[in-house]
FIZALUM-640151 format. One line per 4 residues: for each residue x, y, z of N, C-alpha, C. Coordinates in Angstrom, 3 decimals, padded with zeros to 6 digits. Example, Ala and Ser with C-alpha at 12.3 -4.5 7.8 and 13.67 -1.06 7.14 Angstrom:
REM FIZALUM-640151
013.190 -005.690 007.800 012.300 -004.500 007.800 013.200 -003.300 007.800 ~ 012.850 -002.250 007.080 013.670 -001.060 007.140 012.900 000.030 007.870 .
***
This chain:
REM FIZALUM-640151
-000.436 014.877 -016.094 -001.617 015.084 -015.279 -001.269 015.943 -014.062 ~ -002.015 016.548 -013.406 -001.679 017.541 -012.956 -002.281 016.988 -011.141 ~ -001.608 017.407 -010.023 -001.665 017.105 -008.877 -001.399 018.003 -007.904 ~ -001.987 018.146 -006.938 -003.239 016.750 -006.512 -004.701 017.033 -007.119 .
-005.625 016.381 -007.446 -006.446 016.114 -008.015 -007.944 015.404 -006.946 ~ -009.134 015.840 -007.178 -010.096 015.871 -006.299 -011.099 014.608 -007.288 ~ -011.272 013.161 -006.727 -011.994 012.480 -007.530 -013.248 011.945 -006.425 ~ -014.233 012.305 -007.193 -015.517 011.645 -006.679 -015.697 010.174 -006.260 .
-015.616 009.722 -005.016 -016.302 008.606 -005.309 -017.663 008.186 -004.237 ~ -018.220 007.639 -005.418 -020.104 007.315 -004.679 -020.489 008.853 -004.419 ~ -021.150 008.325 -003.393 -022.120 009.382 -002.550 -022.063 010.028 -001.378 ~ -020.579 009.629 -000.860 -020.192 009.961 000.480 -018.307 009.906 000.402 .
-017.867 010.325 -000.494 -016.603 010.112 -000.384 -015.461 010.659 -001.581 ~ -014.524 011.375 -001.377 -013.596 012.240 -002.023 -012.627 011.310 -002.323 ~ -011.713 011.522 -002.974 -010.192 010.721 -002.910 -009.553 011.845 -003.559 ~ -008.267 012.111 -002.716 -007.322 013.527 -002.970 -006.111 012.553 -003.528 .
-005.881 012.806 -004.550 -005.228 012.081 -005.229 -003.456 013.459 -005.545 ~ -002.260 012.769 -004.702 -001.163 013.505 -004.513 -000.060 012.877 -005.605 ~ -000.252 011.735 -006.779 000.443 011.682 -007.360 000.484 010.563 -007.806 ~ 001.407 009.508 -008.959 001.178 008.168 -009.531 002.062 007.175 -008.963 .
003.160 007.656 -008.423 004.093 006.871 -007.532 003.984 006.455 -006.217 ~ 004.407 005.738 -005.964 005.043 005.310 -004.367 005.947 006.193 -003.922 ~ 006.182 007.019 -003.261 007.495 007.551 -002.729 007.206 008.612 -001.665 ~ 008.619 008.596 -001.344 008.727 010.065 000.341 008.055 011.164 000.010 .
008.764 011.818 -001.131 008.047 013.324 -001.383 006.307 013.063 -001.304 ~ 006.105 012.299 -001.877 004.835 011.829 -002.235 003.765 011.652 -000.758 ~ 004.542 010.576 000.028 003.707 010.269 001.699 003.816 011.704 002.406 ~ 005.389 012.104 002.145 005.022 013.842 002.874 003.706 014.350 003.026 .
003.732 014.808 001.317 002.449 015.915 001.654 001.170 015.091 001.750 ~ 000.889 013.997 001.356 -000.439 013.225 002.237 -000.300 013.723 003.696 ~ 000.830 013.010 004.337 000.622 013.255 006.016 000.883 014.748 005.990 ~ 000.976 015.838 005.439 000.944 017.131 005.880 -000.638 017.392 005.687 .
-001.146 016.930 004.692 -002.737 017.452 004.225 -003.756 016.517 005.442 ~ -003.225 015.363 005.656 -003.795 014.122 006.712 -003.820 015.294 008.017 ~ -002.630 015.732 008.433 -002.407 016.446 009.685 -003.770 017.987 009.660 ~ -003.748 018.758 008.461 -004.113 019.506 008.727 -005.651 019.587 008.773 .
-006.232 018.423 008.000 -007.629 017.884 007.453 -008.260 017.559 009.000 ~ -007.179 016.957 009.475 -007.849 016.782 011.190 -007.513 017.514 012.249 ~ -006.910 018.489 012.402 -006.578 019.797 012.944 -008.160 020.476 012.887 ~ -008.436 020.492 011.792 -009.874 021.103 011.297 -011.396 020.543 012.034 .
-010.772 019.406 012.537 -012.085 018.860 013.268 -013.817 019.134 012.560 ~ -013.986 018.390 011.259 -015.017 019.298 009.993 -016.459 018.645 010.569 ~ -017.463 018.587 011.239 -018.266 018.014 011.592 -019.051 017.485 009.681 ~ -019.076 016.141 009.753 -019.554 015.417 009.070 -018.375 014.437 008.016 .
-017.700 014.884 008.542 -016.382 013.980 007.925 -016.235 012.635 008.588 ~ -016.717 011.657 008.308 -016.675 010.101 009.267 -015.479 009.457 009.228 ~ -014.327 009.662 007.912 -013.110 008.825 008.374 -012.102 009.411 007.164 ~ -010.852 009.309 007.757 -010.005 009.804 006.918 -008.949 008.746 006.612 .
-008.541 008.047 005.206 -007.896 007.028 004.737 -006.810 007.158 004.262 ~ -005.147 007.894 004.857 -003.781 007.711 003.896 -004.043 006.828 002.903 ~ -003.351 006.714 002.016 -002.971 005.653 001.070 -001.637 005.323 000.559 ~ -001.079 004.771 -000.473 -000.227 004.746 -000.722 000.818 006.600 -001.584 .
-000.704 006.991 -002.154 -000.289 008.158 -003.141 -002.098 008.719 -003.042 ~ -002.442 008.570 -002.040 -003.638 009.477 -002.104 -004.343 009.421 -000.849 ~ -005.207 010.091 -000.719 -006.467 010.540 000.798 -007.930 010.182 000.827 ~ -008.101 009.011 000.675 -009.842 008.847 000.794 -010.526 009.967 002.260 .
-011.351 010.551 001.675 -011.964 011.286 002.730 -013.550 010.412 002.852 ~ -014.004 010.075 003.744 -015.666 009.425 004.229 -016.214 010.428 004.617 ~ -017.372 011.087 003.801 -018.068 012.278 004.580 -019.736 011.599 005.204 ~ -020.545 012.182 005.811 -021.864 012.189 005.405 -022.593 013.183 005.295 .
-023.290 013.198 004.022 -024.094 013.713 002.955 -025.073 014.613 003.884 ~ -025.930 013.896 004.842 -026.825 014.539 005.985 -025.783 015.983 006.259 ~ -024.903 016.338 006.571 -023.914 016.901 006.943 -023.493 017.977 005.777 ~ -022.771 017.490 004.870 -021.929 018.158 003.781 -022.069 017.372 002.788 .
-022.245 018.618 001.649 -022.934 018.310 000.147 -021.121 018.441 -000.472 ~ -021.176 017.388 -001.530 -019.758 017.187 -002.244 -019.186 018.610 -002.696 ~ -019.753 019.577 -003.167 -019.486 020.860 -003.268 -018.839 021.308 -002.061 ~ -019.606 021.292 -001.202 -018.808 021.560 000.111 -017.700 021.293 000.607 .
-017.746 019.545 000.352 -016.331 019.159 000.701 -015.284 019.458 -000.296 ~ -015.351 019.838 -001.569 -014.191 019.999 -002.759 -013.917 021.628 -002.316 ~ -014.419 022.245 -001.659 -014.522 023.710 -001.285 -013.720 023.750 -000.188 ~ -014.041 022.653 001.147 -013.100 022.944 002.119 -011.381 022.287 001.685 .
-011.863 021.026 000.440 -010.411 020.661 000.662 -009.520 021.221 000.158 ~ -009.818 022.160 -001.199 -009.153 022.926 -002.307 -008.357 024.099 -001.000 ~ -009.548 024.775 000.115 -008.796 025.396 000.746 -007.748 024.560 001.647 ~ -007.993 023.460 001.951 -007.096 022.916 003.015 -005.626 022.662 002.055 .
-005.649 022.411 000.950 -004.240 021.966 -000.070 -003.732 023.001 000.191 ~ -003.906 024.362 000.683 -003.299 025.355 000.452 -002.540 025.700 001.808 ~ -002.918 025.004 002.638 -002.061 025.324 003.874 -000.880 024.344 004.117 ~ 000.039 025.332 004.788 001.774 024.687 004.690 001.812 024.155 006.335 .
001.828 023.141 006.365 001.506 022.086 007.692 002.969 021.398 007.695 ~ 003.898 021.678 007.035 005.174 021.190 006.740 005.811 020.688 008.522 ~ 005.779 021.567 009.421 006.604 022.111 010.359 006.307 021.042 011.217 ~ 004.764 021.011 011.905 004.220 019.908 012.405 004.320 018.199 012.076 .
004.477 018.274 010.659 004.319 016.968 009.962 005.758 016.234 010.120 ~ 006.856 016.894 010.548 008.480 016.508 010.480 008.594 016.018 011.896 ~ 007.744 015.903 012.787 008.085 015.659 014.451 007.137 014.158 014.063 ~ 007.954 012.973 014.224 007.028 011.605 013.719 007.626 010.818 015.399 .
006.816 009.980 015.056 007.082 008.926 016.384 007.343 007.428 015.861 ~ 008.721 007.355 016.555 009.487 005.715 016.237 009.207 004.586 017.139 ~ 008.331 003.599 016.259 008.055 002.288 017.217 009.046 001.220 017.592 ~ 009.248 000.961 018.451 010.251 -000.006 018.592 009.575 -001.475 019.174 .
009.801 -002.074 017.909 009.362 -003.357 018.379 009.921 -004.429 018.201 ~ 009.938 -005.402 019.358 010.847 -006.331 019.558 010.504 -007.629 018.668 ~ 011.702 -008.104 018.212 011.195 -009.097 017.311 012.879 -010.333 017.563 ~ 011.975 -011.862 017.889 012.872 -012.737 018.243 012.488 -013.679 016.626 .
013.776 -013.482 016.343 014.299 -013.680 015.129 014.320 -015.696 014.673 ~ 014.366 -015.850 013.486 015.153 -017.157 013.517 014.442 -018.387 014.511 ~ 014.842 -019.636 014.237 013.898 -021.216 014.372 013.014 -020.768 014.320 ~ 011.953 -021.639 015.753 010.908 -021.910 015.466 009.570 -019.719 015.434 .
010.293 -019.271 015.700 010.200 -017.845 015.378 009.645 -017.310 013.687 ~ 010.805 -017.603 013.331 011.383 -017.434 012.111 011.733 -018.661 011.333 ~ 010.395 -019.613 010.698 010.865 -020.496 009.988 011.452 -020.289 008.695 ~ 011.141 -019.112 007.910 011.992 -018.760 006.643 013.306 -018.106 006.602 .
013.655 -018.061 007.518 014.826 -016.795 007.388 016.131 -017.332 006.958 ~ 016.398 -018.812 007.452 017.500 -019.491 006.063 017.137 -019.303 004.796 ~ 015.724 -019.712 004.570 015.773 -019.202 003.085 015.935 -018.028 002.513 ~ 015.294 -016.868 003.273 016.113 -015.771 003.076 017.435 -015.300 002.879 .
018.347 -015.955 003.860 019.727 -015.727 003.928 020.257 -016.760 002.554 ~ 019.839 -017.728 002.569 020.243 -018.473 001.245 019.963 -017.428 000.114 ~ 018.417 -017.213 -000.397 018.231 -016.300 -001.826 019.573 -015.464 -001.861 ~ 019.964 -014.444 -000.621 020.227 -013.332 -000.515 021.962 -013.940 -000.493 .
022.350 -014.454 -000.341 023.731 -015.166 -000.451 024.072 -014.494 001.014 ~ 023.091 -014.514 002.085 024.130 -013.930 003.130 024.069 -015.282 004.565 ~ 024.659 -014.610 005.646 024.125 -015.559 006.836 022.894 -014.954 007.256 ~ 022.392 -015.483 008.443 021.285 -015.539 008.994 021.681 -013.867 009.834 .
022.726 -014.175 010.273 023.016 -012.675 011.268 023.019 -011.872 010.413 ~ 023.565 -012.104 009.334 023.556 -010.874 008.135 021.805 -010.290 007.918 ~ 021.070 -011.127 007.436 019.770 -011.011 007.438 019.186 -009.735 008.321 ~ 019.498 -010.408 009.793 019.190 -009.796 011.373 019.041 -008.506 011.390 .
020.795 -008.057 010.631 021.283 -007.121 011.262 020.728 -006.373 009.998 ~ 020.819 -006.382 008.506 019.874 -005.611 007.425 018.779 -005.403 008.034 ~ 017.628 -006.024 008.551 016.175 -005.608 008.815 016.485 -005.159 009.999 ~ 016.880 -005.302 011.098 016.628 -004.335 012.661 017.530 -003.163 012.250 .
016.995 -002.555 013.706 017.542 -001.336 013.711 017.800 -000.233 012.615 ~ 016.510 000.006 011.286 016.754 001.166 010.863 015.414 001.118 010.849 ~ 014.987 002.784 010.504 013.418 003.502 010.516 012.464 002.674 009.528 ~ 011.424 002.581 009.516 010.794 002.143 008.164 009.330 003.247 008.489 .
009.101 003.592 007.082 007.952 004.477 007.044 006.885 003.895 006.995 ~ 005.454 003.830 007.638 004.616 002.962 007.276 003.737 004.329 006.340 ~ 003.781 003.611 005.409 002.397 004.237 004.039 001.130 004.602 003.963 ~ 000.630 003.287 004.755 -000.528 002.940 005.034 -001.088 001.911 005.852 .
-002.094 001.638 006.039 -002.324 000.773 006.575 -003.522 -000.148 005.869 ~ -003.557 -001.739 005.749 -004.622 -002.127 004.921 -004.776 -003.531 005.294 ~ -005.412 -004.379 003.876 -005.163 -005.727 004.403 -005.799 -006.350 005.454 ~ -005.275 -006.097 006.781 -005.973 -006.233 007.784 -005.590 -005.466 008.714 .
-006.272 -005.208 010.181 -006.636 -003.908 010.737 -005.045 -004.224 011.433 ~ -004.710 -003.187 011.268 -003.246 -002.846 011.929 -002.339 -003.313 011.081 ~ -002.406 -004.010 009.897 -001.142 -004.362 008.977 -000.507 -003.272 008.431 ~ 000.486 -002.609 008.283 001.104 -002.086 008.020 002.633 -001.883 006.799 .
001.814 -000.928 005.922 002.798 -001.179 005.085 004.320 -000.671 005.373 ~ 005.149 -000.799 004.621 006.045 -000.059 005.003 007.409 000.350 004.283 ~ 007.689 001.236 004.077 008.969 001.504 003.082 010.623 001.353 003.806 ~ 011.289 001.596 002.953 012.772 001.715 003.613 013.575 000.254 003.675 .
013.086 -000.971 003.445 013.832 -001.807 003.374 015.054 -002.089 002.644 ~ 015.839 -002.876 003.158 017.352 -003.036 002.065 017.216 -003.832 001.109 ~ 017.238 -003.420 000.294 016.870 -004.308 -001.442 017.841 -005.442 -001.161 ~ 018.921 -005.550 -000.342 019.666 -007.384 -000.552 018.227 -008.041 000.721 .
017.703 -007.736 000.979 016.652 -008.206 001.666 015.179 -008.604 000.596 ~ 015.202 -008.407 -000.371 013.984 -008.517 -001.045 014.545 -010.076 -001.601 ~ 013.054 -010.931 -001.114 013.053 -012.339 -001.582 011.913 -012.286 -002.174 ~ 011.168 -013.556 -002.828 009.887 -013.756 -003.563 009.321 -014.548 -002.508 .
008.143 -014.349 -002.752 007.105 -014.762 -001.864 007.048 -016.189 -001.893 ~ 006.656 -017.285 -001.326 006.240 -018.888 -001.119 005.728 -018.646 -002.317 ~ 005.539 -019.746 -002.947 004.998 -020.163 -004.219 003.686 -020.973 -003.996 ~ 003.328 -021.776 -002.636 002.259 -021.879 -002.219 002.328 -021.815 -000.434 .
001.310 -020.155 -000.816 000.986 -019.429 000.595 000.566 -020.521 002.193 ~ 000.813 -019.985 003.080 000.230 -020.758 004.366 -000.976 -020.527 004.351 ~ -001.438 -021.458 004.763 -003.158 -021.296 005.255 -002.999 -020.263 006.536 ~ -002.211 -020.368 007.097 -002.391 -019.628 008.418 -000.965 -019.335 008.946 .
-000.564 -018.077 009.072 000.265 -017.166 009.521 000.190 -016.646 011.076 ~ 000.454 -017.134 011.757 000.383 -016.686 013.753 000.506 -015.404 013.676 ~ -000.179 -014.778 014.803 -000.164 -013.332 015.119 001.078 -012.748 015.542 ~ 001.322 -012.227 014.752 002.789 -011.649 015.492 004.210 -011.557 014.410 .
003.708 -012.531 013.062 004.613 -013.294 012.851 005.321 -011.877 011.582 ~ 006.703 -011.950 011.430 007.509 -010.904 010.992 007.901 -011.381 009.420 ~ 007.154 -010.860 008.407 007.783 -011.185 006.914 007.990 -010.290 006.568 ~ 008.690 -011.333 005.032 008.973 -010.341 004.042 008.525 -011.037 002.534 .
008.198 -009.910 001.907 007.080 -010.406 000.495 007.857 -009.628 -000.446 ~ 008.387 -010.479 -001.374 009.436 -009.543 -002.665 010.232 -008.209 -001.819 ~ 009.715 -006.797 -001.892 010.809 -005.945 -002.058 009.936 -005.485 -000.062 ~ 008.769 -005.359 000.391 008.300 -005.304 001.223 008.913 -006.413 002.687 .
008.111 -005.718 003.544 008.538 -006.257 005.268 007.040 -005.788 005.785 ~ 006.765 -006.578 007.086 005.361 -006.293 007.967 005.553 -007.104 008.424 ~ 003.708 -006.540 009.832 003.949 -007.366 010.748 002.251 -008.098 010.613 ~ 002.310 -009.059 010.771 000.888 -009.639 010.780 000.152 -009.424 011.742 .
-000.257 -008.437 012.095 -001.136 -008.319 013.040 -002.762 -009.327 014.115 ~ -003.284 -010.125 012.775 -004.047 -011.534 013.098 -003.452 -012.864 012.344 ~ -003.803 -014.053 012.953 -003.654 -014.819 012.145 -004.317 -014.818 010.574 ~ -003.501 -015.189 009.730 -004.031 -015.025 008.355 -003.194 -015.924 007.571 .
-004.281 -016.332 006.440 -003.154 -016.824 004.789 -002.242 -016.012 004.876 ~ -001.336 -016.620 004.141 -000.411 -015.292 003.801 000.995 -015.761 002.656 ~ 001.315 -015.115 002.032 002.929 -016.063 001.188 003.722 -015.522 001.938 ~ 003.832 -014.471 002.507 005.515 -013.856 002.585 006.298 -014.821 003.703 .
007.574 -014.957 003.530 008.389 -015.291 004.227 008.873 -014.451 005.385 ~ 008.207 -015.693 006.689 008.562 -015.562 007.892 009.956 -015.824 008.470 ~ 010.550 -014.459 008.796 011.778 -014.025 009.610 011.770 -013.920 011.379 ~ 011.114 -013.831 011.942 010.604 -013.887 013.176 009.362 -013.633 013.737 .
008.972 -013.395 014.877 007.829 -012.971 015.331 008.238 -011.949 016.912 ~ 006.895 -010.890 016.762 006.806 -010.016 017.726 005.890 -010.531 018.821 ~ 006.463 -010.547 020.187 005.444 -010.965 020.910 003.780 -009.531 021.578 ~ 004.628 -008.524 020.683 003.018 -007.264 021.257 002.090 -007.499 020.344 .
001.253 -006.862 020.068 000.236 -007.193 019.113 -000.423 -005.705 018.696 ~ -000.216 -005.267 017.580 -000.150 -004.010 016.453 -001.532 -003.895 016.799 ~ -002.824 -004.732 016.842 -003.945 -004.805 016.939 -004.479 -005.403 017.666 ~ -005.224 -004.369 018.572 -005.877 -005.400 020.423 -006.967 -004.098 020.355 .
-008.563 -005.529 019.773 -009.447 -004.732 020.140 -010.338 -004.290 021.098 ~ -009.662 -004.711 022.150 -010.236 -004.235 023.721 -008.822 -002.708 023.919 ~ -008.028 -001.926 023.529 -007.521 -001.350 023.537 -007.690 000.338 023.157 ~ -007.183 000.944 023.435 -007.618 002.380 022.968 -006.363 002.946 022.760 .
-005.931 003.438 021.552 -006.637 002.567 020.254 -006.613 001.747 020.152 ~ -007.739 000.712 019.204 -006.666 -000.442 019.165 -005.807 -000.671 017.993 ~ -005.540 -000.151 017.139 -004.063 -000.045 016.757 -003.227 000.307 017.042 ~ -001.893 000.123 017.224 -001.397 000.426 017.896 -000.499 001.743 017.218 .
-000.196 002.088 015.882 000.424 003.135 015.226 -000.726 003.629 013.710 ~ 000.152 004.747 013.548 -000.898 005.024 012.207 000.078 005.412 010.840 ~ -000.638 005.443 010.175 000.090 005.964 008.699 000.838 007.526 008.669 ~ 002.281 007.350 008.777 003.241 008.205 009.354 004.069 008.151 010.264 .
003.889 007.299 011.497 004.659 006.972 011.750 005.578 005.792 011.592 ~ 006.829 005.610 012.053 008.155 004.667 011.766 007.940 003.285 012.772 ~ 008.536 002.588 012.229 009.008 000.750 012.705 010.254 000.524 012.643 ~ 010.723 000.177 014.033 011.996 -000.296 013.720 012.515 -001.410 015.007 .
012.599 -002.442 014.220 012.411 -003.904 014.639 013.765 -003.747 015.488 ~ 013.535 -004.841 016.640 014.574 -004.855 017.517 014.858 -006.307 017.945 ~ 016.284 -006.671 017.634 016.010 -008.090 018.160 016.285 -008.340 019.245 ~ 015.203 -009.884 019.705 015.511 -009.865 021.545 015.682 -011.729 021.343 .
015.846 -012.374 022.494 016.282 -013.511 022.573 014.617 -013.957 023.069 ~ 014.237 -015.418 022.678 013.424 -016.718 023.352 013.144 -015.972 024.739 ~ 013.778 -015.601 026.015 013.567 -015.353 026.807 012.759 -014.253 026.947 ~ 013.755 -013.432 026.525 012.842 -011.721 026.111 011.560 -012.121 025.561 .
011.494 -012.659 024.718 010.279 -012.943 024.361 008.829 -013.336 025.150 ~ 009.155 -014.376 025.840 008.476 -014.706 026.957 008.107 -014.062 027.652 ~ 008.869 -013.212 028.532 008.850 -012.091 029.183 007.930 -010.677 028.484 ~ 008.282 -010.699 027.401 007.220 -009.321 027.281 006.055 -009.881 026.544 .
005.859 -011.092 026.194 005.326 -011.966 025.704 003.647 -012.009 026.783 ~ 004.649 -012.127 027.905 003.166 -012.103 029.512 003.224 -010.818 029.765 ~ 003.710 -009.992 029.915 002.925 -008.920 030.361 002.551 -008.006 029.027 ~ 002.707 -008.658 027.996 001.412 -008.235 026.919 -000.317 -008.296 027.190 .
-000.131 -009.629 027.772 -000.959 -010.575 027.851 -002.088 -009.978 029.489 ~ -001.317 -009.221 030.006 -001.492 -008.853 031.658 -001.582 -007.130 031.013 ~ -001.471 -006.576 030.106 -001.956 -005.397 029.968 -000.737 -004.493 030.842 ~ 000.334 -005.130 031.310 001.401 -004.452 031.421 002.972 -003.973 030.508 .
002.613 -003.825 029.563 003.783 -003.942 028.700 003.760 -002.305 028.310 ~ 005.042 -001.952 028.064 005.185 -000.240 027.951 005.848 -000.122 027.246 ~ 004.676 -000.022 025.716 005.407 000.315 024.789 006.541 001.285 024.310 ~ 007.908 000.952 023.655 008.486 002.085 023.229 008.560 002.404 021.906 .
008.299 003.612 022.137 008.147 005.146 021.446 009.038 006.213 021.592 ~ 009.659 006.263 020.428 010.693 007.636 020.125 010.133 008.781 019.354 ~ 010.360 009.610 019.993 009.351 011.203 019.293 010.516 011.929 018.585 ~ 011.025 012.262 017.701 012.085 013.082 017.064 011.842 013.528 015.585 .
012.486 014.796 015.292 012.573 015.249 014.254 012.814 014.221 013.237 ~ 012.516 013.953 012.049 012.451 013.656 010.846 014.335 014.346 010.056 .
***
């Protein structure tokens, strides 16, 4: 089958379809076509959706007839946005690991035959790509994890998952952005919050940029924990080449 590929859906909406896999080459040229689609600023375009391996575009119809939009996007595939798309921004977010934090993370370190520090030190401190975003508003998917890190999910899910709280689900990692059900196994929790809808934005990252968990102690926690809470907390952000 041949890619990327322009599929109708309904009455107000495209899906640019970049390929059948999950993978880098693959999120590339989404976020190069993502970058240049909104560079374009198209009056009647209402929302633009990464995905895992494709681009929901939201148009309205009042605006632009589907002809129209398969016309501007066929031209937009054709532009090389490469250059722009390689300068990404790295989130750094703090995450207090382990007890009452992290009630799964022995079991993790058990599946995985390692210690708990072993665990720690696999998930912090490297990049992770987020894909997309879904689920719920600010959840974030995300690639790059260390396969001795992939456990199976609870076999019966929590009713309720705390905001903040840091898993991992089979070969995947995220951050829970609201309380929610959830199976994956909890490794710690972040005291910022990915999603604050009195905020601008209120998400706090988007599909393309990186996560990379940082561990801090009970105290630290506390500490950035309140001036989350006080609208003083300053987030860090690393801007660098790819």
């Amino acid at each position: 089958m041949k890619y990327p590929r322009i599929l109708l859906c309904g009455d107000s909406a495209v899906d640019v379809e970049f390929g059948d896999v999950i993978s880098d080459e693959i999120n590339q040229k989404i976020r190069n076509f993502t970058n240049v689609l909104k560079k374009e600023e198209i009056t009647g375009i209402t929302d633009i959706i990464p995905t895992f391996r494709s681009v929901l575009i939201n148009y309205d119809p009042r605006f632009l007839l589907y002809d129209e939009m398969k016309e501007i996007i066929e031209r937009l595939l054709k532009v090389d946005d490469a250059g722009d798309a390689q300068k990404v921004r790295i989130f750094q977010i703090p995450v207090c690991y382990g007890g009452e934090y992290g009630p799964d993370l022995a079991d993790v370190a058990e599946y995985g035959n390692m210690t708990e520090k072993e665990v720690i030190e696999l998930h912090a401190n490297r990049n992770y790509l987020i894909y997309m975003l879904g689920f719920l508003p600010g959840f974030a998917y995300l690639g790059g994890m260390d396969p001795r890190l992939e456990t199976p999910r609870l076999s019966n899910p929590r009713i309720r998952i705390p905001t903040g709280s840091v898993g991992i689900g089979g070969a995947q990692t995220g951050i829970y952005p609201l309380d929610s059900p959830g199976g994956w196994r909890l490794i710690g929790t972040t005291p910022i919050r990915p999603y604050d809808p009195d905020r601008e934005p209120p998400i706090l990252y988007e599909a393309g940029d990186y996560i990379r968990f940082v561990p801090i102690t009970p105290e630290e926690f506390e500490k950035i924990r309140q001036l989350e809470e006080q609208g003083q907390y300053e987030y860090q952000i690393l801007e660098e080449g790819e």
